[in-house]
Each structure stands twice: as structure tokens, then as C-alpha cells.
C-alpha positions as CSV (number, residue, x, y, z in Angstrom):
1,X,0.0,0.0,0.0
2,X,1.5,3.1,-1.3
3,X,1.7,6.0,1.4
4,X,-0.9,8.4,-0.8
5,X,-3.4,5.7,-0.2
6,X,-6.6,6.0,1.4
7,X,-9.1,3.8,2.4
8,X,-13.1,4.2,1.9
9,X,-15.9,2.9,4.2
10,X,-19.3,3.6,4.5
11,X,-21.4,5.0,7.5
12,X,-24.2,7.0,9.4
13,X,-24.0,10.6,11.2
14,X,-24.2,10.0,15.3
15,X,-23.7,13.2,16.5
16,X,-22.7,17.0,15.3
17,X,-19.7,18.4,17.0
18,X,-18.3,22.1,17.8
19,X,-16.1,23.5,14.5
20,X,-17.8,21.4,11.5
21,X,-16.7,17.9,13.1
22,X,-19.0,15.0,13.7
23,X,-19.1,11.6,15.0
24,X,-19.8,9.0,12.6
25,X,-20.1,5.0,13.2
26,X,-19.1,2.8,10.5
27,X,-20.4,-0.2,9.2
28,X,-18.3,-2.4,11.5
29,X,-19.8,-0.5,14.5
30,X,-16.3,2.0,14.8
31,X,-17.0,5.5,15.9
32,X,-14.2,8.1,14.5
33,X,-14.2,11.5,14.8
34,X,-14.6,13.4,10.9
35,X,-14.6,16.8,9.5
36,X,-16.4,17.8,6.0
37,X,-13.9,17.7,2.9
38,X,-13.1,21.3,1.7
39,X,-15.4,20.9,-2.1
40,X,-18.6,19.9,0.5
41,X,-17.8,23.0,2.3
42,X,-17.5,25.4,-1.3
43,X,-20.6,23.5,-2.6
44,X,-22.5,23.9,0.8
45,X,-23.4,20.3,1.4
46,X,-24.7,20.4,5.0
47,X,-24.8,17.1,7.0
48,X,-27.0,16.0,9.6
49,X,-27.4,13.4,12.2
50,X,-28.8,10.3,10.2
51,X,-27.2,10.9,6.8
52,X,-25.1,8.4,5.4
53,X,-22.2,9.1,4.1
54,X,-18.7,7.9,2.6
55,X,-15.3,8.1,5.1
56,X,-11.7,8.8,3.9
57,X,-9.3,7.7,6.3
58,X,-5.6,6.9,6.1
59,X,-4.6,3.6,7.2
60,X,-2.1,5.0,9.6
61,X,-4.7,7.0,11.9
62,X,-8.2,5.0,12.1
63,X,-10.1,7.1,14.5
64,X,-10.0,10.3,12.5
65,X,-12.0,10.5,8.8
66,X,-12.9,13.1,6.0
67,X,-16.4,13.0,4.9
68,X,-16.3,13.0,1.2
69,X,-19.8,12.0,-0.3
70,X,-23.1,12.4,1.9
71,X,-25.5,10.0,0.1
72,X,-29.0,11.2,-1.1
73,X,-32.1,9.6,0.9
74,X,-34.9,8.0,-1.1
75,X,-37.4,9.8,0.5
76,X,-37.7,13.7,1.7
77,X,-37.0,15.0,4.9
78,X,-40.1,14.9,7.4
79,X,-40.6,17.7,9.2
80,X,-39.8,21.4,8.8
81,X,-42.3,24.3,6.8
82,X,-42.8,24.1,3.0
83,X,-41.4,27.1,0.8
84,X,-43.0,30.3,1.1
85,X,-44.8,31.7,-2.0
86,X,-44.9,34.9,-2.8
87,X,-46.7,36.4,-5.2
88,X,-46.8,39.6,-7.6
89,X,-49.3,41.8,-7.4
């Protein structure tokens, strides 16, 4: 394994953290600590507790992660007030 390599897994928002970090438990039940990658950040991806997402983590430091892909739900959000619409008069 070449030194640039990272490995992916797979898991679910626990818990939202201070500074844009949150607590994420992996397939195999692991909970690591993960910040948002930089192009969720630009593109203003927000994450919250119950989104599954995709982990980055080098093999050298297993309890810390970079959140690179939040996955889509197949159903919408429940809860929360529709758009407002405003209208021209």
C-alpha cells in the first residue's frame, strides 16, 4: 500500500460536533471522529445526524475520517415548513 493511499468505508451521522466535526459509526460499528472535505464546504453540502455518508481515512490513523460524499435519501426530509410563495401583485 503506497503512502498516498486512502481507504473508503461507509457509514451514518451519530452526532454533530463544535467547529464542522461529527461523530460517525461505520459499518463495523467503529465511531471516528470526521470533519467535511473542503469541495462539500465550497458547494454547501450540509450534513446532519442520520445521513449516510462515505469516510476517507488513512490507514495510519483509524479514529479520524474526511467526509467525502453524503448519500441522497430516497425519501424527503419529514418535518420542517414548506417554501414560502410569494406572489406579484
Amino acid at each position: 500500500m503506497a503512502k498516498e493511499d486512502l481507504v473508503e468505508f461507509e457509514g451514518m451521522i451519530v452526532e454533530l460536533l463544535p467547529e464542522g466535526r461529527f461523530r460517525v459509526r461505520l459499518e463495523n460499528d467503529h465511531e471516528i471522529l470526521a470533519y467535511t472535505a473542503g469541495k462539500m464546504k465550497k458547494n454547501r453540502i450540509r450534513s446532519m445526524v442520520g445521513d449516510k455518508v462515505t469516510v476517507e481515512m488513512t490507514p495510519y490513523d483509524m479514529d479520524r475520517g474526511r467526509i467525502t460524499f453524503r448519500h441522497r435519501d430516497a425519501a424527503p426530509r419529514i418535518g420542517g415548513s414548506p417554501r414560502p410563495v410569494y406572489r406579484r401583485r
